[in-house]
DRENVEXTOR-561501 format. One record per residue: residue in one letter; residue number from 1; y negated, x negated, z of N, C-alpha, C, O in turn. Coordinates in Angstrom, 1 decimal. Each point is the difference from the previous one (the first is absolute). Layout:
REM DRENVEXTOR-561501
r=A | k=NUM | n_v=Y | n_u=X | n_w=Z | ca_v=Y | ca_u=X | ca_w=Z | c_v=Y | c_u=X | c_w=Z | o_v=Y | o_u=X | o_w=Z;
...
REM end
This chain:
REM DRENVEXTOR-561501
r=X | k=1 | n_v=-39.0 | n_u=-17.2 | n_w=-40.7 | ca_v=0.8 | ca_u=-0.3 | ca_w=-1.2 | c_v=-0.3 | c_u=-1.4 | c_w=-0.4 | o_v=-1.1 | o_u=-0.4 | o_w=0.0;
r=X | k=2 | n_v=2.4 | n_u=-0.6 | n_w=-0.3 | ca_v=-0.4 | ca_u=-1.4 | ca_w=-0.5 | c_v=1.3 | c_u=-0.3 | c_w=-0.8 | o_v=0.9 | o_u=0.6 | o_w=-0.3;
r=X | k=3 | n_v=-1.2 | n_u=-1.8 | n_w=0.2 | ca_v=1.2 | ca_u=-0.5 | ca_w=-0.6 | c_v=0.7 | c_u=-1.1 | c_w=1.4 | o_v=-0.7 | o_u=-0.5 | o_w=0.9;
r=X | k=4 | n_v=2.1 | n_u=0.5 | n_w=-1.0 | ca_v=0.7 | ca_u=-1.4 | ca_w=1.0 | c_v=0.2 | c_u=-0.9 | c_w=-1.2 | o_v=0.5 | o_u=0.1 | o_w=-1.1;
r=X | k=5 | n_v=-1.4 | n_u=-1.2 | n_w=2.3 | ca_v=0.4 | ca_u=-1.4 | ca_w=-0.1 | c_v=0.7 | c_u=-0.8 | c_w=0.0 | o_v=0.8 | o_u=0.4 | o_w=0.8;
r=X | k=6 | n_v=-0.3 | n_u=-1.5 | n_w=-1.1 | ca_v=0.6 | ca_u=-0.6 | ca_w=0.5 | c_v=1.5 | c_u=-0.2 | c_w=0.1 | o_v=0.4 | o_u=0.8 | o_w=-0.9;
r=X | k=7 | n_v=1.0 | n_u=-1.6 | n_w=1.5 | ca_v=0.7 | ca_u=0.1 | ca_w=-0.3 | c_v=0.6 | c_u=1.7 | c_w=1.1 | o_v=0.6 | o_u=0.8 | o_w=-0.7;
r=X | k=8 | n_v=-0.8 | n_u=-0.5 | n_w=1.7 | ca_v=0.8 | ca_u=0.8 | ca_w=0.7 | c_v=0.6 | c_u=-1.0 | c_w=1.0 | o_v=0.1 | o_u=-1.2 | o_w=-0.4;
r=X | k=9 | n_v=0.1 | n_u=1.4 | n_w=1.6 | ca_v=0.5 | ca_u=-0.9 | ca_w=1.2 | c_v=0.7 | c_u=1.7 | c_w=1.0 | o_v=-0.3 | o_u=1.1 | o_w=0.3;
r=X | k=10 | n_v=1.5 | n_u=-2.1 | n_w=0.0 | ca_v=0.5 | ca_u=0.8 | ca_w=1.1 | c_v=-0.6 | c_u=0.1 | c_w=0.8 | o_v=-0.7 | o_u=-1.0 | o_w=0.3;
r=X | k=11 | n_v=0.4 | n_u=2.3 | n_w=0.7 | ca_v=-1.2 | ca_u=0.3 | ca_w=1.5 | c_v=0.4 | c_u=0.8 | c_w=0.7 | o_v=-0.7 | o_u=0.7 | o_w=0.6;
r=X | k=12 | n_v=2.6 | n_u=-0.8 | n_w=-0.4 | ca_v=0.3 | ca_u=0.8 | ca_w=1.0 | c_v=0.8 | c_u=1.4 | c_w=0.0 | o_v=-1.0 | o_u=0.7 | o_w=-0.3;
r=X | k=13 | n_v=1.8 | n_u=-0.1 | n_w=0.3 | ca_v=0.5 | ca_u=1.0 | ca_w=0.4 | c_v=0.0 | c_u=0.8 | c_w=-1.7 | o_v=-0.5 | o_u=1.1 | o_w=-0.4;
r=X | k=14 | n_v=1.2 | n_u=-2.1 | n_w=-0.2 | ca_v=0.4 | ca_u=0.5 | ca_w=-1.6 | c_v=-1.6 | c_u=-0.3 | c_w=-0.9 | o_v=-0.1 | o_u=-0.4 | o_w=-1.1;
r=X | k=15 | n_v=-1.0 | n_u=0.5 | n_w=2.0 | ca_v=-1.1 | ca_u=-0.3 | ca_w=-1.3 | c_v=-0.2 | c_u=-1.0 | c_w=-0.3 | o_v=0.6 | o_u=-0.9 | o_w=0.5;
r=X | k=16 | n_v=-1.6 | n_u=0.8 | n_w=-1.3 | ca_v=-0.2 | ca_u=-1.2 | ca_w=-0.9 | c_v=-1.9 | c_u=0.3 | c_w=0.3 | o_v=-0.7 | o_u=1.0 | o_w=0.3;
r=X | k=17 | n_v=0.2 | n_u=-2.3 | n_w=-0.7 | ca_v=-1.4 | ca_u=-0.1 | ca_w=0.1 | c_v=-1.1 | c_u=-0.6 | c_w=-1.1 | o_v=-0.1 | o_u=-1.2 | o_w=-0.2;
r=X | k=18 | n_v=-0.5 | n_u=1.9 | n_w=-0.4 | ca_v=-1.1 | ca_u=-0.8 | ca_w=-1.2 | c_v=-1.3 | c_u=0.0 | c_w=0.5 | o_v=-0.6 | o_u=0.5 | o_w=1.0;
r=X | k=19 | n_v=0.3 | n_u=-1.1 | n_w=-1.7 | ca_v=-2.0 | ca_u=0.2 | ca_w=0.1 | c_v=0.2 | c_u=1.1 | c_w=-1.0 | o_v=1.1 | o_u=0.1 | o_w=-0.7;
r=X | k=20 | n_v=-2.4 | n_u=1.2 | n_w=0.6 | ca_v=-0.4 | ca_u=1.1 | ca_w=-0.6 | c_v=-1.6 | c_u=-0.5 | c_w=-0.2 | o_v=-0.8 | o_u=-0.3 | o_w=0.9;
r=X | k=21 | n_v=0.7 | n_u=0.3 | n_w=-2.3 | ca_v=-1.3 | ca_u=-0.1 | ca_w=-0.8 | c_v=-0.5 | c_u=0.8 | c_w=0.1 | o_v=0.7 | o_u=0.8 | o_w=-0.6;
r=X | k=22 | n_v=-2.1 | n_u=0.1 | n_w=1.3 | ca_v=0.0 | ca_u=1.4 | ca_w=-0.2 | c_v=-1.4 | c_u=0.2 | c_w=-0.7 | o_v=-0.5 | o_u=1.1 | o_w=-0.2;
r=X | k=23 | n_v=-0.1 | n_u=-2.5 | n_w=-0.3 | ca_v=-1.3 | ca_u=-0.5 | ca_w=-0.6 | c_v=-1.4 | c_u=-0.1 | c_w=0.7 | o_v=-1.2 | o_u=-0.1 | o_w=-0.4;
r=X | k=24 | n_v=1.8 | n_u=0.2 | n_w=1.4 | ca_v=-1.9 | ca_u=0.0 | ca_w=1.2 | c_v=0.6 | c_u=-1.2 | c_w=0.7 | o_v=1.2 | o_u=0.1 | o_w=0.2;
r=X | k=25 | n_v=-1.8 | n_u=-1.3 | n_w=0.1 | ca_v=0.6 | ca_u=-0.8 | ca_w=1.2 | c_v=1.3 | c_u=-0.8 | c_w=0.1 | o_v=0.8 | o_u=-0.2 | o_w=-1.0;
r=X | k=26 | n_v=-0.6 | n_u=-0.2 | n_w=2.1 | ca_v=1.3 | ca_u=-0.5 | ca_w=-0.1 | c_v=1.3 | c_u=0.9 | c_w=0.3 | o_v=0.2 | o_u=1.0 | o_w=0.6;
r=X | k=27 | n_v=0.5 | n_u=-2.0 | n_w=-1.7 | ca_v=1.2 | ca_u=1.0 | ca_w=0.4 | c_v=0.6 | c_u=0.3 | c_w=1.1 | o_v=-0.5 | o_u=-0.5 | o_w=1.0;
r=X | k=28 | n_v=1.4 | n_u=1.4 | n_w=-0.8 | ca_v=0.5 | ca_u=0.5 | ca_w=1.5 | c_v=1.5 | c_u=0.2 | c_w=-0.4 | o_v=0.5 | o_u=0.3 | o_w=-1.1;
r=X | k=29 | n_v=0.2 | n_u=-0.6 | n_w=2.6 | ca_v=1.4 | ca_u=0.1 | ca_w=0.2 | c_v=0.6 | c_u=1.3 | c_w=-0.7 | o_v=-0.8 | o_u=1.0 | o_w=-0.2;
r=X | k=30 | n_v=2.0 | n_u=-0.9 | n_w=-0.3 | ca_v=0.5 | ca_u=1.4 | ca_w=-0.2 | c_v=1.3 | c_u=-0.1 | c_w=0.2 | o_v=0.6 | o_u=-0.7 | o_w=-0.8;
r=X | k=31 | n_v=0.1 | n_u=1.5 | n_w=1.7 | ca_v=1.2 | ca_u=-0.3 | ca_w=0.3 | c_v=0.8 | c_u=1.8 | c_w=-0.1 | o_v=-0.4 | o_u=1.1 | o_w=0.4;
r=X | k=32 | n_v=1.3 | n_u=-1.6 | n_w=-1.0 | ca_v=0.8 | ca_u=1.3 | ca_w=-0.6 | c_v=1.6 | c_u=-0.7 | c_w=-0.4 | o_v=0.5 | o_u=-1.1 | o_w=-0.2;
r=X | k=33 | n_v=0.3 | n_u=2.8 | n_w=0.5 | ca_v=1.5 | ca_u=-0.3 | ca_w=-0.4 | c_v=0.5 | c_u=0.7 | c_w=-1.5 | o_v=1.1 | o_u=0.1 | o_w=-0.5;
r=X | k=34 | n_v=-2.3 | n_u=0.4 | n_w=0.2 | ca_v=-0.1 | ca_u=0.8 | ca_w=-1.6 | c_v=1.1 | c_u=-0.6 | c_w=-1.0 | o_v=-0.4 | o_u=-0.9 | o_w=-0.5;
r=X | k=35 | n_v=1.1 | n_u=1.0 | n_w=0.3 | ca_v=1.1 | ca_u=-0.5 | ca_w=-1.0 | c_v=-0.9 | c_u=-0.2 | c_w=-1.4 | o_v=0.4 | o_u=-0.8 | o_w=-0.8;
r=X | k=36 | n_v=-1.3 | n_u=1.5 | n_w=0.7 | ca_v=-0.8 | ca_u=0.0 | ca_w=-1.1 | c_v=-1.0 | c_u=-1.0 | c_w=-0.4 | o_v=-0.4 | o_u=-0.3 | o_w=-1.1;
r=X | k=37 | n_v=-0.1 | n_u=-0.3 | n_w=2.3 | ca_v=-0.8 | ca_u=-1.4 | ca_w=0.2 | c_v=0.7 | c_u=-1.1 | c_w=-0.4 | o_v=1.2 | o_u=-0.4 | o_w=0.0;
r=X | k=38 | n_v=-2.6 | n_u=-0.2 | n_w=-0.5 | ca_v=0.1 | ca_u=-1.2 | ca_w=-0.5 | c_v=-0.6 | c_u=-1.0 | c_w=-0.5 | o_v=-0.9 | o_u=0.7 | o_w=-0.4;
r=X | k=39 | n_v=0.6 | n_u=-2.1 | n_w=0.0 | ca_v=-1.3 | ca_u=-1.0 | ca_w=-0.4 | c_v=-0.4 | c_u=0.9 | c_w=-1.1 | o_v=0.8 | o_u=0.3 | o_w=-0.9;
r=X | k=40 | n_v=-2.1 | n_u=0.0 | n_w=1.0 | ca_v=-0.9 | ca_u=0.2 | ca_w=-1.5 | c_v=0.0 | c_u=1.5 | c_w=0.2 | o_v=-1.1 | o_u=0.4 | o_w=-0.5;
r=X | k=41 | n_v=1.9 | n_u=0.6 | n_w=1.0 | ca_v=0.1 | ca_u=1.5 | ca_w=-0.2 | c_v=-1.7 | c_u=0.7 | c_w=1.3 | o_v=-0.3 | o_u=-0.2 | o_w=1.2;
r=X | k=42 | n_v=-0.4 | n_u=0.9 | n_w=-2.3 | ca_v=-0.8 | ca_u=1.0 | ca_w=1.3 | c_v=0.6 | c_u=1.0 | c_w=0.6 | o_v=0.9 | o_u=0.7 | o_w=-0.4;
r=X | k=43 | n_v=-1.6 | n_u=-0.6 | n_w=1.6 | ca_v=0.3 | ca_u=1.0 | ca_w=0.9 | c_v=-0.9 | c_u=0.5 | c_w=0.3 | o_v=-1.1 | o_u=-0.5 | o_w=-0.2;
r=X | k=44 | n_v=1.3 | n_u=1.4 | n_w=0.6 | ca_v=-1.2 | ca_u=1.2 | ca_w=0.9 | c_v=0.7 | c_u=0.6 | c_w=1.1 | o_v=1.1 | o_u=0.6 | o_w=0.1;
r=X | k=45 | n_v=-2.1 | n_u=-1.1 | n_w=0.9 | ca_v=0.4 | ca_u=0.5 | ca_w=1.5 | c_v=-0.9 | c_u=0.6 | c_w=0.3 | o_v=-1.1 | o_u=-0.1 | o_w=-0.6;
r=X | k=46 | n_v=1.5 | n_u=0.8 | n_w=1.6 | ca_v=-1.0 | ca_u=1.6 | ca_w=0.5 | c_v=1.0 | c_u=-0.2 | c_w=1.3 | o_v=1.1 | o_u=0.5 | o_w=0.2;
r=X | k=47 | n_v=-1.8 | n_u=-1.4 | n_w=0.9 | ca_v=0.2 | ca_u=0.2 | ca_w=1.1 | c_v=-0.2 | c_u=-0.9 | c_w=1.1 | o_v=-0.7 | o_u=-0.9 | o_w=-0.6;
r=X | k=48 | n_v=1.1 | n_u=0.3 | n_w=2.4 | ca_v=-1.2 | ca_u=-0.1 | ca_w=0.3 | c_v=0.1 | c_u=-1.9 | c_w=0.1 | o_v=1.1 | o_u=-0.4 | o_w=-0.4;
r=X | k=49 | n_v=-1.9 | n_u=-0.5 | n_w=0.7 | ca_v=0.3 | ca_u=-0.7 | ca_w=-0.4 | c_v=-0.1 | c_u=-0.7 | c_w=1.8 | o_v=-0.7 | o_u=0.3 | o_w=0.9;
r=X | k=50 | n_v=1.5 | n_u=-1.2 | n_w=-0.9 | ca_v=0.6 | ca_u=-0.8 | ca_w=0.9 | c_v=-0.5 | c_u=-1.5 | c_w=0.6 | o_v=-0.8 | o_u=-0.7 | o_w=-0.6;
r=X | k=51 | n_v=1.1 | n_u=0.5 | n_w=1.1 | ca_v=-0.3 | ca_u=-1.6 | ca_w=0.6 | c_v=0.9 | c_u=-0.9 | c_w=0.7 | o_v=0.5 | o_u=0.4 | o_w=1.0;
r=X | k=52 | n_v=-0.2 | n_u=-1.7 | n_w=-1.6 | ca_v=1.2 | ca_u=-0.7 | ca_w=0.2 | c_v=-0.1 | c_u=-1.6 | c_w=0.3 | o_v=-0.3 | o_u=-0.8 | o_w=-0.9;
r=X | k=53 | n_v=0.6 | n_u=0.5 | n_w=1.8 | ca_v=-1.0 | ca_u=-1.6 | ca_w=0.2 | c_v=-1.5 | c_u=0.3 | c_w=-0.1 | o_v=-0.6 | o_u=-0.8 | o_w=-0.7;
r=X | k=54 | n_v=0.1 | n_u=1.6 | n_w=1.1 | ca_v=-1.4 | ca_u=0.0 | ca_w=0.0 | c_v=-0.9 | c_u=0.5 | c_w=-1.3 | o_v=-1.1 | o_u=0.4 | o_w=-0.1;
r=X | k=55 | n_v=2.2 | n_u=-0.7 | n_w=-1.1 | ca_v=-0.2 | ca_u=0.2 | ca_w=-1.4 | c_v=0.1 | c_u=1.6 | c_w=-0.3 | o_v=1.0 | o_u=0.6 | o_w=0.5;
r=X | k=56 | n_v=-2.1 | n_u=0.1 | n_w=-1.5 | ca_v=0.4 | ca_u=1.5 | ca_w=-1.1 | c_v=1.5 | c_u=-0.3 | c_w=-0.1 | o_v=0.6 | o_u=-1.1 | o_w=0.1;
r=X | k=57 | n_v=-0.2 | n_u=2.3 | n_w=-0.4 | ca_v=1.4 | ca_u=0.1 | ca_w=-0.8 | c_v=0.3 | c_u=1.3 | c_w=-0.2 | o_v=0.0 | o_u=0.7 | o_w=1.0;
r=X | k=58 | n_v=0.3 | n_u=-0.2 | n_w=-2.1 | ca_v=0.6 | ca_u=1.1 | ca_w=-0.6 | c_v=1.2 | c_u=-0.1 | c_w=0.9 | o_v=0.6 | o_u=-1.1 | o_w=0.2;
r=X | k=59 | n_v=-0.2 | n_u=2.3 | n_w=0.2 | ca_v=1.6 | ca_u=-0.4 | ca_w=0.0 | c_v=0.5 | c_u=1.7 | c_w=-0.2 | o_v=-0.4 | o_u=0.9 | o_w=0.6;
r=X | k=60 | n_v=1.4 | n_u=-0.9 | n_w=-1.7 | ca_v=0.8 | ca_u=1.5 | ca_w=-0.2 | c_v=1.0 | c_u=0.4 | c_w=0.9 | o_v=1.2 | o_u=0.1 | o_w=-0.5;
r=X | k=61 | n_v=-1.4 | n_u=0.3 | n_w=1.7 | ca_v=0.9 | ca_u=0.5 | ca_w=0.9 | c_v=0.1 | c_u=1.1 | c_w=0.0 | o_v=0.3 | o_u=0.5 | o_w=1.1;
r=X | k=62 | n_v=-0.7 | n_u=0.7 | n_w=-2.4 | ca_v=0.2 | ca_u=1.1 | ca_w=-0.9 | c_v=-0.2 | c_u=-0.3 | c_w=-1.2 | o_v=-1.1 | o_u=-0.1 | o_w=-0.7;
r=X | k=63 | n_v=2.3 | n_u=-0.1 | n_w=0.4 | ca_v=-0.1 | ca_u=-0.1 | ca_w=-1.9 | c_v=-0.9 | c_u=1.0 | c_w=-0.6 | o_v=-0.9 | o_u=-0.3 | o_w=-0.9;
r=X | k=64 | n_v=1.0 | n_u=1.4 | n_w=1.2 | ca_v=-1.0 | ca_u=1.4 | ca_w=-0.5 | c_v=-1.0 | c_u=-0.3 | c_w=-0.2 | o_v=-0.6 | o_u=0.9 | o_w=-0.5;
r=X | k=65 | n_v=0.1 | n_u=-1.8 | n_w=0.8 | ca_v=-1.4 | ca_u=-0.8 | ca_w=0.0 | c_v=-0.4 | c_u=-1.3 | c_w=-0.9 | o_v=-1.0 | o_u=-0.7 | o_w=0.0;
r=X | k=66 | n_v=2.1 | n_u=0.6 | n_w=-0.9 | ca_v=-0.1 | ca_u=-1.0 | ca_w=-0.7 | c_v=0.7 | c_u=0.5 | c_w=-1.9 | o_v=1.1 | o_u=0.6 | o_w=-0.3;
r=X | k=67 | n_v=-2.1 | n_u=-1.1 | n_w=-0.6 | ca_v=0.2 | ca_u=0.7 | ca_w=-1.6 | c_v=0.6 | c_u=-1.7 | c_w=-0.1 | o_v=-0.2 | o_u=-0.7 | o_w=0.9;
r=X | k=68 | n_v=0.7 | n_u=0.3 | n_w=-1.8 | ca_v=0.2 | ca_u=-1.2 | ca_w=-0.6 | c_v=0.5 | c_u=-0.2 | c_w=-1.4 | o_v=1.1 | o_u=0.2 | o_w=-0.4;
r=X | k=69 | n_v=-2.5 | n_u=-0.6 | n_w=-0.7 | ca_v=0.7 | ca_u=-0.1 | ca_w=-1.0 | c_v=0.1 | c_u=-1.3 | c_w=-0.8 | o_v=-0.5 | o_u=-1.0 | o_w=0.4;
r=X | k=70 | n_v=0.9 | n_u=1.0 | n_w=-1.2 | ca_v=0.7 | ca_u=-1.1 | ca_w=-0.9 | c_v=-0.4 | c_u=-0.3 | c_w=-1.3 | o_v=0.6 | o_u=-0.9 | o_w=-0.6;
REM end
């Protein structure tokens, strides 16, 4: 669970990409096509987490796995 960062950047195949605050550490990628996402809104993901250029990254390739609120 965190908050996104940042402005949002295109990352391919309809998603969009922020930093996710999740309050331990640095932030980590979060890449989702959630219509519901957006700068400043938390999310809570429940699922598995990914690696992309070598970097963490959430990425929602099942929405069912992702709360987003506002």
């Amino acid at each position: 669970t965190g908050r996104l960062e940042g402005q949002g950047s295109s990352c391919g195949s309809g998603n969009k990409c922020w930093n996710v605050n999740y309050g331990f550490g640095d932030p980590l990628t979060f890449r989702t096509s959630h219509d519901d996402a957006a700068s400043g809104h938390c999310v809570t993901y429940v699922g598995p987490v990914g690696f992309y250029r070598g970097q963490l990254q959430f990425d929602t390739v099942n929405l069912t796995w992702l709360r987003v609120y506002n």
